[in-house]
N, C-alpha and C positions, 0 to 999 in steps of 0.2 A: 504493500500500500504506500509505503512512503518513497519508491519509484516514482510510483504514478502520480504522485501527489507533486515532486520536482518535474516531471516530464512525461506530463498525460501523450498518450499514444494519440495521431489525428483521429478523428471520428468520422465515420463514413455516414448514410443514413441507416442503415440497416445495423451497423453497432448501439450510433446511436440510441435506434430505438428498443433493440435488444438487450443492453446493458444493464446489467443491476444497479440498482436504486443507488448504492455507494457511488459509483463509478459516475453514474449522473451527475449526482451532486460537486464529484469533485469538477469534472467538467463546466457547468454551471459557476462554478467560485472560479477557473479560471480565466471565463469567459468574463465573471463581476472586474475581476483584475485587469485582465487586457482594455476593458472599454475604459477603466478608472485609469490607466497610465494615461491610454491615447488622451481623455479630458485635460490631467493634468499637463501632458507634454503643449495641447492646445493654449491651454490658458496660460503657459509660460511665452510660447512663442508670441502670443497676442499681446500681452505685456510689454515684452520686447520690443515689437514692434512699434507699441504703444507711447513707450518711453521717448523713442526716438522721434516720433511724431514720420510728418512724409517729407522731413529735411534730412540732411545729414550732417546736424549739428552734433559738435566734440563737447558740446557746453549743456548743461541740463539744470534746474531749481533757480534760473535767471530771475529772482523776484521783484528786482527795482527796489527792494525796501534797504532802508540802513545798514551798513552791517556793524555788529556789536562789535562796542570800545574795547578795548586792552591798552594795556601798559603792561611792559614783562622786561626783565633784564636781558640786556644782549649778553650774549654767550660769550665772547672774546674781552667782553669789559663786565661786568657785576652791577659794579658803581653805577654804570648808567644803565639809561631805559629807552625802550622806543615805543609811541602807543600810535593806533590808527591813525590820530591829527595827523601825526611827525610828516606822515604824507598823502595830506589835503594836498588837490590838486594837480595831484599823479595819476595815473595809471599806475594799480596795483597789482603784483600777483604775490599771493600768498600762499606758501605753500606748506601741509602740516606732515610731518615726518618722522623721524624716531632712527635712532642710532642699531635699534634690533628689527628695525622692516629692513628685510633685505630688497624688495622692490626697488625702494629708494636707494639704493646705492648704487640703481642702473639707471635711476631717474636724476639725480640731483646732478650729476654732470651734464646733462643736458637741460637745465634749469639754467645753468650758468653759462656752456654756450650761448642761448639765447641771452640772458642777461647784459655776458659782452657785446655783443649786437645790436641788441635793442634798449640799453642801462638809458640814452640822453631821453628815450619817451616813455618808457616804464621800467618804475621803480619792483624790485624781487623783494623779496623779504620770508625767508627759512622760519616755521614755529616748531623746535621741537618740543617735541609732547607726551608726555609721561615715561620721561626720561630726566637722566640724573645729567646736570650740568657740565661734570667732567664725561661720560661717556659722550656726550654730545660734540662737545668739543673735538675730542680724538678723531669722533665722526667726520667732522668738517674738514679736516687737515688731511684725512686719506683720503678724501671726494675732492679735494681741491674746487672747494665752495667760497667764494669773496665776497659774495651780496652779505645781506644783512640779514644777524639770526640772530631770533631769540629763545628762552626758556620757557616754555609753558609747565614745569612741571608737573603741577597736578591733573592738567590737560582741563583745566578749565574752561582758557578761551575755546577749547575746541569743541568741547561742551555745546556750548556758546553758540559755536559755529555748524553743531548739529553734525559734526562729524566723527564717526562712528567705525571706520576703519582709514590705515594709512596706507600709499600716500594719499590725499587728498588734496585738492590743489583750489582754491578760491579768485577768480577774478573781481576787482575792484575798482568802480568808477572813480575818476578824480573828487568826486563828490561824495565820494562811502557808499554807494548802494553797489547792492552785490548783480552783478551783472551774467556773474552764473559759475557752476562750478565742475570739474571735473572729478569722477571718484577712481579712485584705482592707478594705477602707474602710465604716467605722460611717456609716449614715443616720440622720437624727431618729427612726426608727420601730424598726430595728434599737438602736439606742442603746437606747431606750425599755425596750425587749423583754429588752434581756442585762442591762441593769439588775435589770430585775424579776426573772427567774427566777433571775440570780447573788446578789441582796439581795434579795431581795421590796422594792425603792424603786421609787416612781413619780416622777419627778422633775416 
């Protein structure tokens, strides 16, 4: 029984209807499973599709609203701070990170590519987050990162910023409103893309 039960035999009509009432039943449950995958695999795809709307924007949760204050120590100084004002009137990207996502340690170099390119029209700015200030730090200096980082440690602001796994990555109007955000690890073409349609930049 627990054969048929991993790998019921096909059914013909004449088994089918021949079959003892077990054997039904089990047939019948994997018929309930099959049609229950196919729904769930539909409603992921729908979703997906959904998320992305009928563009093929890199950018997603574009709300237009504010985006919440911080103030948090820079990583390479203590002493001082940097908070959201420091850059009113930029183009922002914000990116939240962690010294133990390994993702980021194939994104943050191309964070700063673009940076050098594009530093005179948008400002970078590194959060790391729920991490410890010297791990961070050590982070920075084997990614050969020079934008501007700071410590979130208790990962507050990211809290804040409703972000829920790293990397994540936040675009920012000169004005503070959040313009949209990318989840998951930036590629040189995705980078490219959130650029442009968050700044119209081409780095």
């Amino acid at each position: 029984m627990a054969d048929e039960t991993l790998a019921p035999p096909p059914a013909t009509e004449d088994t089918a209807a021949n079959a003892p009432p077990g054997r039904r039943r089990i047939r019948r449950r994997w018929v309930v499973v099959a049609v229950a995958l196919a729904v769930v695999a539909g409603i992921g795809i729908w979703q997906g599709l959904s998320a992305r709307g009928s563009s093929n924007d890199v950018l997603t949760g574009g709300t237009g609203r504010p985006a919440p204050a911080f103030s948090l120590p820079v990583l390479t100084d203590p002493a001082a701070r940097l908070s959201l004002s420091s850059f009113h009137g930029k183009d922002l990207v914000v990116n939240f990170w962690a010294s133990w996502c390994v993702p980021c340690r194939t994104e943050m170099p191309l964070l700063e590519s673009a940076y050098r390119k594009v530093r005179s029209k948008v400002a970078f700015l590194g959060i790391a987050t729920n991490d410890t200030p010297a791990a961070a730090r050590t982070f920075l200096s084997e990614v050969h990162v020079t934008y501007s980082a700071v410590s979130d440690q208790n990962a507050a602001v990211a809290t804040a910023y409703g972000v829920y796994g790293l990397p994540t990555t936040v675009f920012i109007s000169p004005s503070g409103k959040v313009l949209g955000r990318h989840v998951g690890q930036l590629h040189s073409t995705t980078l490219d893309e959130a650029l442009k349609e968050a700044f119209d930049v081409s780095p």
